[in-house]
C-alpha positions in Angstrom: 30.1 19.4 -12.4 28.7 15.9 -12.3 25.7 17.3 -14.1 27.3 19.3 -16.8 29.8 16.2 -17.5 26.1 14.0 -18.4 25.3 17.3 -20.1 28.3 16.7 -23.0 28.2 13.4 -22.7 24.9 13.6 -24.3 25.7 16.1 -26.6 28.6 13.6 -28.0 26.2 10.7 -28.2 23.9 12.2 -30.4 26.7 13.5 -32.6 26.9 10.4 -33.5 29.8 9.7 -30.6 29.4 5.7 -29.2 32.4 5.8 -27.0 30.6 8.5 -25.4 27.9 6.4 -24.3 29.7 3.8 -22.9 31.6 6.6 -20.4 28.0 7.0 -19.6 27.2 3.4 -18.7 30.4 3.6 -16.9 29.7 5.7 -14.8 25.8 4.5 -13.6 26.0 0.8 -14.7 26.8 -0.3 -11.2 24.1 2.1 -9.4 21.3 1.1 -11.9 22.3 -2.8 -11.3 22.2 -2.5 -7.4 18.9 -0.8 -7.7 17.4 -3.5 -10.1 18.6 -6.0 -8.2 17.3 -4.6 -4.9 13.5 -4.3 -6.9 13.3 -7.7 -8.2 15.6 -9.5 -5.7 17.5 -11.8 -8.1 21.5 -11.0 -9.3 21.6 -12.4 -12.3 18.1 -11.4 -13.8 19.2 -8.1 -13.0 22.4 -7.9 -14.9 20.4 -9.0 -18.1 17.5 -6.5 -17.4 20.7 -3.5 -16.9 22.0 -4.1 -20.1 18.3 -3.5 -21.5 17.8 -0.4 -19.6 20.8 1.1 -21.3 19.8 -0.1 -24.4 16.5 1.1 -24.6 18.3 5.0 -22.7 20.3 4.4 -26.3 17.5 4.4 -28.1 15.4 7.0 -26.9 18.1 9.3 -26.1 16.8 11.8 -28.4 13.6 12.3 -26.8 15.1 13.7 -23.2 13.7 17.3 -23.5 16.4 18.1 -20.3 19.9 16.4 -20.3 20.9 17.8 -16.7 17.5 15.2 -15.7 19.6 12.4 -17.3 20.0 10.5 -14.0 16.1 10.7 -13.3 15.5 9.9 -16.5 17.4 6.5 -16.6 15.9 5.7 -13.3 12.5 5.9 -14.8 13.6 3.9 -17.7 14.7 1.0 -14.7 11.6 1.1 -13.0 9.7 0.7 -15.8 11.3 -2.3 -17.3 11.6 -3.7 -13.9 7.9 -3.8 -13.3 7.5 -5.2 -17.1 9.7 -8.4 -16.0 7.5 -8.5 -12.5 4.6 -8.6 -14.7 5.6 -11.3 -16.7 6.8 -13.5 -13.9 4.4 -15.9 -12.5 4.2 -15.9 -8.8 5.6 -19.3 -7.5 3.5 -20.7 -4.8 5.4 -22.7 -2.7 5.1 -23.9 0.9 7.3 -21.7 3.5 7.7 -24.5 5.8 11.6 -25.2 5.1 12.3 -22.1 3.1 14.1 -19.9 3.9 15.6 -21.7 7.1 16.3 -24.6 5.4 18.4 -22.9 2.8 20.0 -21.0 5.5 21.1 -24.0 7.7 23.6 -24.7 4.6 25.1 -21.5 4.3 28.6 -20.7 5.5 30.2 -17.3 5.9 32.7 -18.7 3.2 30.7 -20.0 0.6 28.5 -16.9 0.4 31.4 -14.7 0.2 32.9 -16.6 -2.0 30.0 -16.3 -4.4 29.7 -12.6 -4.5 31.8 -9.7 -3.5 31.5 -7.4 -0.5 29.6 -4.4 -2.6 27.2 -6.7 -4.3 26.3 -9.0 -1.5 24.7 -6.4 0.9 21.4 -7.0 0.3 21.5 -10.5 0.7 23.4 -10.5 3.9 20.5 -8.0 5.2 18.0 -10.8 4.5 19.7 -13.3 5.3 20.6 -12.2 9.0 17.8 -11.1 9.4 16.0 -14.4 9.0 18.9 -15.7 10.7 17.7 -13.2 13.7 14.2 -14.1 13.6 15.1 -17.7 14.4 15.7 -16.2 17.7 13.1 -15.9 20.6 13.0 -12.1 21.5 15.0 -12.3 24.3 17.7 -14.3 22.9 17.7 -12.0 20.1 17.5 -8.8 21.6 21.1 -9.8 24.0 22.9 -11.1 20.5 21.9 -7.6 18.8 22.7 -5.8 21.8 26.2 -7.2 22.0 27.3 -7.3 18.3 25.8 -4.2 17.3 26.1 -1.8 20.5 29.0 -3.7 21.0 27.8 -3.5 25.1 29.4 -6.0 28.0 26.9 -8.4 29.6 26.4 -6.4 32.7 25.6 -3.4 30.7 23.3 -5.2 28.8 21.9 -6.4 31.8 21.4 -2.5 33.4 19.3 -1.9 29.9 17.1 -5.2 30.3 16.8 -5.3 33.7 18.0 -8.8 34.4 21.2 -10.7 35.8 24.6 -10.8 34.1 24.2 -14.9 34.3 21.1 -14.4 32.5 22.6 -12.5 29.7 24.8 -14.7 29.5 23.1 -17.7 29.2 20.5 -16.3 26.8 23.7 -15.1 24.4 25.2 -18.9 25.1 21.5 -20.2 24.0 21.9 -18.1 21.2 25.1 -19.2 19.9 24.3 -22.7 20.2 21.1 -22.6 17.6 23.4 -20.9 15.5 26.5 -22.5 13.7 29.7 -20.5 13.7 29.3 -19.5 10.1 25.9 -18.1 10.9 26.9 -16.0 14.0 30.3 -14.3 12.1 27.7 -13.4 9.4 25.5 -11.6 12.0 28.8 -10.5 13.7 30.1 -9.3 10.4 27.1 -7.4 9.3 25.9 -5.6 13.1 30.0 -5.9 14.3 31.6 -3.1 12.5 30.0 0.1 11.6 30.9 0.7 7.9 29.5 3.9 7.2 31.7 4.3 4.2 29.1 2.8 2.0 26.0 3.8 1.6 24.1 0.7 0.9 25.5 -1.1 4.1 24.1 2.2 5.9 20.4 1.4 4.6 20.2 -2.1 5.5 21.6 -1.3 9.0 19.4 0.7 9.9 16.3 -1.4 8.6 17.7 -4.5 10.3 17.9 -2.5 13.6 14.8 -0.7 13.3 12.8 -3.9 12.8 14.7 -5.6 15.7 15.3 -3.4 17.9 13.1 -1.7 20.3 12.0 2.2 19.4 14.4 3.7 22.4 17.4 1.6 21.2 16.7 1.5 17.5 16.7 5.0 17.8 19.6 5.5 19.9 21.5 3.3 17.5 20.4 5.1 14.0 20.3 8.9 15.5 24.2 8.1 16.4 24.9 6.4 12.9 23.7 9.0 11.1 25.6 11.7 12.8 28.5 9.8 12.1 27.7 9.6 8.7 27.1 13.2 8.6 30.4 14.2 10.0 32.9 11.7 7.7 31.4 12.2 4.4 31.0 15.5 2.2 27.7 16.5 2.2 26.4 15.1 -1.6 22.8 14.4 -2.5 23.8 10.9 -1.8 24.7 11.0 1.5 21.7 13.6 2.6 19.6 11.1 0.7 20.9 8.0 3.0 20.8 9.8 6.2 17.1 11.4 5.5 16.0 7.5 4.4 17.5 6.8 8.5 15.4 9.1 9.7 12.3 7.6 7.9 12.8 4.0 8.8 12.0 5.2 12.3 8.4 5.0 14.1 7.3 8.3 13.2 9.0 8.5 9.7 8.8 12.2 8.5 8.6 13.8 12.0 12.0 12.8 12.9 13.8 14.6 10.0 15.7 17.5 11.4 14.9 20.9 9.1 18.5 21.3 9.1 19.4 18.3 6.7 15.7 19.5 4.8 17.5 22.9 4.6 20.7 20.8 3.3 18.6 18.9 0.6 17.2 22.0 -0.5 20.3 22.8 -2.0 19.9 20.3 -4.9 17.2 21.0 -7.1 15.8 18.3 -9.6 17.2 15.8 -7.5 15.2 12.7 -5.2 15.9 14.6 -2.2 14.6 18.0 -3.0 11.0 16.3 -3.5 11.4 14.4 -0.7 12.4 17.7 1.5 9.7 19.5 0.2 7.1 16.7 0.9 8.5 16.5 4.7 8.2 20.1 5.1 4.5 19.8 4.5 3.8 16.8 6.2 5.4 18.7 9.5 3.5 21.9 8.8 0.9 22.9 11.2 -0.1 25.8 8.7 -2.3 25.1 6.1 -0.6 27.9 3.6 2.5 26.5 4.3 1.6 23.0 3.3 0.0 24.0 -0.2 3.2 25.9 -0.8 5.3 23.0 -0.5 3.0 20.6 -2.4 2.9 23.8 -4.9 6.7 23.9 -5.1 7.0 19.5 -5.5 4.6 20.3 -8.4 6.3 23.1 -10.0 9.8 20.7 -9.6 8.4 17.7 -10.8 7.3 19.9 -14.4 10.4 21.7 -14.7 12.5 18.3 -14.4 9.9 16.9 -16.7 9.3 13.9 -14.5 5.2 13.8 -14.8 5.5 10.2 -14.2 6.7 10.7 -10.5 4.2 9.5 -8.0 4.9 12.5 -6.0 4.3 14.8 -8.8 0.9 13.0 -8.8 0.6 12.7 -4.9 1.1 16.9 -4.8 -1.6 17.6 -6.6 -3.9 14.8 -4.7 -3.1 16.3 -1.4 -3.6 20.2 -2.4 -7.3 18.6 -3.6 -7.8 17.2 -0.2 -7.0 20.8 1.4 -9.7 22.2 -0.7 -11.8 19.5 0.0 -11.6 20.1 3.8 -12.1 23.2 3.6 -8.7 24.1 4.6 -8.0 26.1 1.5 -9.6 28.5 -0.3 -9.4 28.4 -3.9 -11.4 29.9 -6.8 -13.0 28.4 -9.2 -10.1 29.1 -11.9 -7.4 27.8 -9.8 -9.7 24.7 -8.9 -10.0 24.3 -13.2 -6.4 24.5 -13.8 -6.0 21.9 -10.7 -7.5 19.2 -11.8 -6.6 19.6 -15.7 -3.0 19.4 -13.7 -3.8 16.5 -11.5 -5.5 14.4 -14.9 -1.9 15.2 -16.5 0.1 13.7 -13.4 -2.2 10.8 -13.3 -2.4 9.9 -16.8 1.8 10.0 -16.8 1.6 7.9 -12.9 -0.8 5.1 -14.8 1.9 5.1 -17.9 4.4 4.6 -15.7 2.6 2.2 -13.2 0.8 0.0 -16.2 -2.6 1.3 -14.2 -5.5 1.5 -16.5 -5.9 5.1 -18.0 -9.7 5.4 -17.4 -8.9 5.2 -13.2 -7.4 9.0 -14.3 -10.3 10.2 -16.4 -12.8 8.8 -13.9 -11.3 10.7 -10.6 -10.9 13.9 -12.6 -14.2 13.8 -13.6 -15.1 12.7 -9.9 -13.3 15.9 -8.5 -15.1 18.2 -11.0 -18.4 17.0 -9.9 -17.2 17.3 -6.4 -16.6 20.8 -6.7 -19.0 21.7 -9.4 -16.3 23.0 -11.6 -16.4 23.5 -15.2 -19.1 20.5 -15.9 -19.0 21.1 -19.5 -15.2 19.7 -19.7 -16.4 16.5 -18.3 -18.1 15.1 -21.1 -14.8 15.4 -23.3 -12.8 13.8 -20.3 -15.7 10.9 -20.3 -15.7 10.6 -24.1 -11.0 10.5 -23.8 -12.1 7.3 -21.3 -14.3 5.0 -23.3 -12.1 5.8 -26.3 -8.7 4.6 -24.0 -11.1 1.5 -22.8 -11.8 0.5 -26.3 -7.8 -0.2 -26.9 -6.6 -3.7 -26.4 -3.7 -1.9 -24.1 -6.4 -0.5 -21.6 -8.2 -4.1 -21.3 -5.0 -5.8 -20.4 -4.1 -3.5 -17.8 -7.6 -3.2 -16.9 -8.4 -7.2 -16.3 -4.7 -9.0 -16.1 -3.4 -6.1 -14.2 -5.4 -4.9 -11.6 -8.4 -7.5 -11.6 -10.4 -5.3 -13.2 -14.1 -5.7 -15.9 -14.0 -3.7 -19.3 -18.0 -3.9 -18.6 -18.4 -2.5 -15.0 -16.3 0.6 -16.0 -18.3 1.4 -19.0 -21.2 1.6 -16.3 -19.3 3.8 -13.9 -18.5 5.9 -16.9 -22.2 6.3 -18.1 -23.5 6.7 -14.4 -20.9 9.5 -14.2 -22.7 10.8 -17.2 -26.1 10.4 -15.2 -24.5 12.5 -12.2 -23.4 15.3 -14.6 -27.2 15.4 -15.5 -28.1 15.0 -11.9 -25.9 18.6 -10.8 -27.5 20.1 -13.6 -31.1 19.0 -12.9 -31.8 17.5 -16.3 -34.1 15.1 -14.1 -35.2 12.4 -16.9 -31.5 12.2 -18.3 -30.1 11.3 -14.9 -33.1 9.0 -14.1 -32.7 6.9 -17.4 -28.8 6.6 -16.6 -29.1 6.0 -13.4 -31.5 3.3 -14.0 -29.7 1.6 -16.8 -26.2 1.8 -15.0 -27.4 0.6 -11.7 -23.8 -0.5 -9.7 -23.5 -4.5 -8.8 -23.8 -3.7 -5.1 -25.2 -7.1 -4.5 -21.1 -8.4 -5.0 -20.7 -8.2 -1.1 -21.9 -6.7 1.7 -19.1 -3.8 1.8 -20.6 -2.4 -1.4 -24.3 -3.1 -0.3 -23.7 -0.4 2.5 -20.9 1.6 0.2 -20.9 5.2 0.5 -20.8 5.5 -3.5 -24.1 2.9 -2.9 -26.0 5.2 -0.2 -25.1 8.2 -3.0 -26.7 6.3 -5.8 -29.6 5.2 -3.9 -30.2 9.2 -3.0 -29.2 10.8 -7.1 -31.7 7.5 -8.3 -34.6 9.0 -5.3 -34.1 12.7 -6.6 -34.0 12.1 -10.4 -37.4 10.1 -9.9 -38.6 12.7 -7.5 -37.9 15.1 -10.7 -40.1 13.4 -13.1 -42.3 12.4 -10.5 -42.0 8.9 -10.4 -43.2 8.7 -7.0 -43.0 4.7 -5.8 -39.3 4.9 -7.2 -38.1 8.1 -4.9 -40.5 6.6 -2.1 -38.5 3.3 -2.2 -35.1 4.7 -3.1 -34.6 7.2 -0.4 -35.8 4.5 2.4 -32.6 2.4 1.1 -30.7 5.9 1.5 -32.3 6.8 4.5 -32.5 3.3 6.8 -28.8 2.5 5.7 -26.3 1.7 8.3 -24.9 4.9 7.6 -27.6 7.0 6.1 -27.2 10.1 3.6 -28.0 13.0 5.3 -30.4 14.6 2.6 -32.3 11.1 2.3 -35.0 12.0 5.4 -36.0 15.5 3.8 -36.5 13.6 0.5 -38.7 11.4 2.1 -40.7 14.2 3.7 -41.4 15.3 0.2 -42.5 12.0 -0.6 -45.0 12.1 1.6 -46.4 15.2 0.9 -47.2 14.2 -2.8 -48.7 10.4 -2.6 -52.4 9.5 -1.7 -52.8 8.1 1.5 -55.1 7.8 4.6 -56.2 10.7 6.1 -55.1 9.1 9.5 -51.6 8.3 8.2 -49.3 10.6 10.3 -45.1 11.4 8.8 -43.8 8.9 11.8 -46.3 6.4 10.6 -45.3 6.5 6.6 -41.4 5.7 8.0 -42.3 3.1 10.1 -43.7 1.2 7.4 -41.1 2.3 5.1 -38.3 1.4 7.6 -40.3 -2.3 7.6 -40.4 -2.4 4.1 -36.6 -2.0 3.8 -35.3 -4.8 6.4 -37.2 -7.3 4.6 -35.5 -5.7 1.3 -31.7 -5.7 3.0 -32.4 -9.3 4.5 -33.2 -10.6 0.8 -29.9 -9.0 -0.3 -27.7 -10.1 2.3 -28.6 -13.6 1.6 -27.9 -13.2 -1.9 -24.5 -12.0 -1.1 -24.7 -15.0 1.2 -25.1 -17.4 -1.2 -22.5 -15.9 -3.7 -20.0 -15.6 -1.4 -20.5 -19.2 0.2 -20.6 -21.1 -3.1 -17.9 -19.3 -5.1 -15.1 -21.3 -3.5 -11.5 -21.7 -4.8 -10.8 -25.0 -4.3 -6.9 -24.4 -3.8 -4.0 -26.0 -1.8 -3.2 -23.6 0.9 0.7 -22.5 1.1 2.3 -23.4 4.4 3.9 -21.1 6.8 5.9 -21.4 9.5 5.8 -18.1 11.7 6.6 -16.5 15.3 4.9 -14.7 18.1 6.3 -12.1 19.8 6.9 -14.6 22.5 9.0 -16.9 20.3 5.9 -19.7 19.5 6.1 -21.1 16.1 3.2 -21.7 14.7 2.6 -23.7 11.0 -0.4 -24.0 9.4 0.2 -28.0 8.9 0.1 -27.8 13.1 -3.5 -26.9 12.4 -4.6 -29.2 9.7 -7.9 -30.9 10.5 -9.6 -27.4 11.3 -10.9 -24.6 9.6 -8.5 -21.5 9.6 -9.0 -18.0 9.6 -6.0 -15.6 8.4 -6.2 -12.1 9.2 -3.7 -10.6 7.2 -2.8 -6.9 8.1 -0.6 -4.1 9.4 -1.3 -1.9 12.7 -0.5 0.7 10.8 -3.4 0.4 8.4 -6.7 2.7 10.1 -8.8 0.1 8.2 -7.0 -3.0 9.7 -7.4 -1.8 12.9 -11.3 -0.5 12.3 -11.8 -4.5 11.7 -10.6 -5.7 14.6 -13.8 -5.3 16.7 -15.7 -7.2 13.8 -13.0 -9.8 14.1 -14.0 -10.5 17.6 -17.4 -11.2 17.1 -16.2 -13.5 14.8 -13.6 -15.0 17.3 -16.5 -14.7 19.9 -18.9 -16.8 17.9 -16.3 -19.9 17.5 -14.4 -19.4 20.5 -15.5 -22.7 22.2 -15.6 -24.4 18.4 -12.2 -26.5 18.9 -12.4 -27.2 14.9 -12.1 -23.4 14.2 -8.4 -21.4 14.5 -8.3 -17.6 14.3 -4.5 -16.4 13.4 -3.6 -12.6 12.7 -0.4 -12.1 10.5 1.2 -8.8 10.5 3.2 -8.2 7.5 6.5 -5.7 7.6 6.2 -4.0 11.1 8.0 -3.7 14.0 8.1 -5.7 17.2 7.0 -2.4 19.1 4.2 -2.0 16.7 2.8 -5.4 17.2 2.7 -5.0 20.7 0.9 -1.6 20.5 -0.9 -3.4 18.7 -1.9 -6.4 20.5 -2.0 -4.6 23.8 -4.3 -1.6 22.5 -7.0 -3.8 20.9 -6.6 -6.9 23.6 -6.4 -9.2 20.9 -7.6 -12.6 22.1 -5.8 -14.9 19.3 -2.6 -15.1 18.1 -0.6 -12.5 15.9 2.5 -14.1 14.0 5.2 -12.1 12.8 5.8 -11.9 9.1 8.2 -9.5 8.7 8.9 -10.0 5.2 5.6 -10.6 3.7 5.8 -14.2 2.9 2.4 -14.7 3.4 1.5 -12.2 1.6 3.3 -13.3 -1.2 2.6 -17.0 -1.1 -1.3 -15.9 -0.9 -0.7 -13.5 -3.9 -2.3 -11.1 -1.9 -1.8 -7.1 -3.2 -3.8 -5.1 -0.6 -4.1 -5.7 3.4 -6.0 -5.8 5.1 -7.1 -9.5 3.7 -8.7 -12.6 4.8 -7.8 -16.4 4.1 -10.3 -19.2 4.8 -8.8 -22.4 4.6 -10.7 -25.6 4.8 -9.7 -28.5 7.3 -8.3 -30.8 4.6 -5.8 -27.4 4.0 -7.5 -26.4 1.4 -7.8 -22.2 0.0 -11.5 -21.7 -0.5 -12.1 -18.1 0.4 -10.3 -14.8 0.4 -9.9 -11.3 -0.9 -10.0 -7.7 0.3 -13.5 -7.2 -0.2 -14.6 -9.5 2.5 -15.2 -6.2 4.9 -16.6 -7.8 8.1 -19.8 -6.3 9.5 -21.1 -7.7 12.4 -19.0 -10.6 11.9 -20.4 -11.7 8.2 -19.5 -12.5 5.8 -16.8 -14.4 7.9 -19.2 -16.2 9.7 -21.5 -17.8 6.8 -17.9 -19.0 5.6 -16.8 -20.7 8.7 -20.1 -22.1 9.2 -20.4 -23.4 5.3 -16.4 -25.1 5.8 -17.8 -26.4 9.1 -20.4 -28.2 7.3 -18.6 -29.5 5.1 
């Protein structure tokens, strides 16, 4: 009914009918506010950015091909603007050594709820106690949780933990007393009484607990909730949507949905949950058929609700290409065609939507064609639809202010995907030519120099020359292919072709032509690496470094003013990231080379994760130095930092000189050459 209501209400509105339109801010204002708010975290911006959501729905109105979609519509209307005005904010670096706790030591239960009401105050409060919470050593904390929120006595608390009652006691006396009363009814008010009438409250709970809690008693606590939920409240989209969210903020996210409230979500087509049901069906699906029919059925949702902007929509498609890609699913060739055309479609509407440059699309389609040898001849017009988009003033700002990007490297990866189309269709001397005059920048750090897109060039350059037979260019290219770290596989039989064909002595045996080859080459990589050596070590950034003040698990506070006088390494991650924890061992040579250095300070800062996690964490890889918590990413954000994992270099007058994502460690460098250049200093 709710649908058909927005239905006539639409109708009216573009008859002409204003009184109409304002029933239908009515009736989402509130909703579309909260969610605003929540996405850029400030009350009153997000009032003003409402009223132009519904200005701009006013607007453009006419153009909704699907008014049941109205709802899904106006949502993509929020996020969009709401990105626009977190694009056009500029990110305040500030030091986090009095903030937030500072701030908080001020507050009172009264004064905060006498500045906003119950319903629009939740995701403060969540914040807030939870900051409040982190203040806490772990035991202290885990007693206080334990007896608000379980609402258990101190000798049942002391059965769970496996200590005294007069210990639990005097860790929930400790507690109190770093608290003021104020602070402790907020905590009391927010774990105390289990409001499961609204929705919102439900979704901060259960993030609060599952951060704070251990897995076994998070669980406990959440499983039960949602139950409840389940029983008191008519089953809407709403409420499915709220208890399947439960579920997900749990360590093992998808896997501890129930099929039964999937089946229930089923029962809503075009809605949030529907996707999200489908998606959990075939993350849980052992069979491979089964998973491309759910991905197949988010795709075919997503274009009947005329969503194409939905990052699922876009993610479908992306993971139906990785089936074939595994071989895990057979497809033919005309299926494959009208695949990617579909994936370039969801892409193009994900970048729209995302402010992503458009030529990211183009380029991956074209990447999955070659990959699959489908259709080649569309490629060229895909290529052409790129450098046309990159020649628009749009592209280039979303290209360098954006996402970082150069208007002049992606005109080269454009023209060498040109030279590979050449290269699958053994037009030798086109390739070569393209290859040659787009040649990538791998000297920008030692991650590209060993690249896997490097190693691949090195190997289409070797063949292309072997085509026209340019023999010193093949002989020289496949030995950087061949004697890379992690060599292409096709490299060696090049090279045995190489030496069929060149003059040489008649003593000269295969094993001898690769020894010499393999000589060659490590006097080649050494001049590269110390090129990337002195790039790296000279491009310095000459910035003050943003203070923190952080925890261990064990309740030690470390700040990075503690440390001035040294030179600091940040390792900023998440245990959940494979590539974070594929780093670690590099990490330790690093840690291994300074360790007896008492001017050099290794910390590791794990952003948003659970206690549990980090001591997974820090337990399965033995981690020798420190890990601080940073459950809400204020490193991250102080550092500006989009992408873990990251590392931070900071010199021992506390000044940034190093960092990015690109600073991949292998055997310890480039980390190293930085430490030792700050050292130096």
């Amino acid at each position: 009914m709710e649908r058909e209501d927005d239905v006539q209400l639409i109708h009216r509105i573009l008859s002409g009918n204003d009184e109409a339109f304002n029933v239908l801010v009515r009736k989402y204002e509130k909703n579309i506010h909260a969610r605003v708010w929540r996405k850029i975290g400030d009350f009153h911006h997000a009032e003003e950015i409402t009223q132009d959501i519904f200005l701009q729905a006013y607007k453009k109105l006419s153009t909704l091909k699907d008014p049941n979609q109205f709802a899904g519509w106006l949502y993509a209307v929020a996020n969009r603007l709401c990105i626009d005005w977190m694009r056009k904010q500029k990110p305040a670096v500030q030091s986090l050594e009095d903030t937030p706790v500072r701030a908080i030591d001020n507050l009172t239960y009264e004064r905060y709820v006498s500045e906003q009401c119950e319903s629009e105050a939740i995701e403060r409060r969540y914040e807030i106690v939870e900051v409040l919470l982190k203040k806490l050593p772990e035991g202290e904390r885990t007693v206080m949780m334990l007896y608000y929120l379980s609402e258990m006595r101190a000798k049942e608390i002391g059965k769970v933990l496996g200590v005294s009652v007069n210990t639990i006691r005097s860790r929930l006396h400790r507690a109190r007393n770093r608290l003021k009363a104020d602070q402790e009814l907020l905590i009391q008010g927010f774990l105390g009484s289990v409001q499961l009438t609204d929705l919102e409250v439900c979704d901060s709970r259960w993030h609060l607990i599952a951060k704070m809690f251990s897995e076994a008693e998070a669980r406990k606590t959440i499983l039960r909730e949602i139950e409840s939920l389940l029983r008191i409240h008519p089953e809407t989209p709403e409420v499915l949507s709220t208890a399947y969210w439960g579920y997900m903020s749990l360590p093992g996210r998808t896997k501890n949905v129930p099929n039964s409230l999937f089946d229930k979500m089923l029962q809503y087509p075009r809605t949030e949950g529907y996707q999200a049901a489908l998606l959990g069906l075939a993350e849980g699906s052992e069979d491979i058929h089964q998973k491309w029919h759910y991905y197949q059925r988010v795709i075919d949702e997503c274009t009947a609700s005329d969503v194409p902007g939905n990052s699922w929509y876009f993610g479908a498609y992306q993971h139906i290409l990785w089936l074939v890609e595994d071989d895990l699913f057979q497809a033919s060739d005309d299926y494959l065609d009208e695949l990617i055309d579909g994936y370039l479609k969801a892409h193009l509407s994900f970048c729209q939507e995302t402010q992503q440059r458009f030529s990211w699309a183009y380029t991956e389609a074209v990447k999955w064609r070659l990959k699959f040898n489908i259709r080649l001849d569309k490629t060229y017009e895909i290529l052409d639809r790129a450098e046309t988009r990159l020649g628009e003033a749009e592209e280039q700002k979303w290209l360098v202010e954006h996402n970082g990007g150069s208007v002049e490297k992606v005109y080269k990866k454009i023209s060498r995907l040109r030279a590979e189309i050449s290269f699958r269709q053994e037009r030798w001397k086109e390739s070569y030519d393209g290859f040659v005059a787009n040649a990538p920048d791998y000297l920008e750090s030692l991650s590209e120099r060993f690249s896997e897109d490097t190693i691949d060039y090195f190997y289409m350059l070797a063949r292309s020359a072997e085509g026209i037979e340019d023999w010193e260019t093949a002989r020289r290219s496949y030995a950087d292919a061949h004697f890379a770290p992690t060599p292409h596989v096709e490299a060696r039989a090049g090279l045995e072709r190489v030496y069929d064909q060149i003059e040489r002595r008649s003593t000269d045996t295969l094993d001898a032509f690769l020894k010499d080859l393999e000589g060659e080459y490590r006097i080649r990589e050494d001049a590269d690496r110390e090129k990337i050596r002195q790039r790296l070590i000279t491009s310095r950034l000459n910035r003050k470094a943003p203070g923190f003040r952080l925890q261990t698990l064990q309740g030690e506070t470390y700040t990075l003013s503690a440390v001035s006088g040294k030179v600091v390494l940040l390792d900023i991650g998440s245990s959940r990231t494979r590539v974070h924890n594929r780093q670690i061992p590099e990490v330790k040579i690093v840690y291994e080379r300074f360790s007896k250095n008492d001017d050099v300070v290794i910390l590791g800062i794990n952003s948003g994760i659970t206690t549990r996690q980090v001591r997974k964490f820090i337990d399965g890889h033995q981690v020798p130095w420190p890990i601080l918590l940073d459950p809400h990413g204020e490193v991250r954000k102080a550092y500006q930092i989009i992408g873990v994992p990251c590392f931070i270099l900071i010199d021992k007058v506390g000044n940034w000189q190093y960092g990015g994502g690109d600073l991949d460690p292998i055997s310890g460098q480039p980390l190293i050459w930085m430490i030792e250049a700050l050292l130096s200093d």
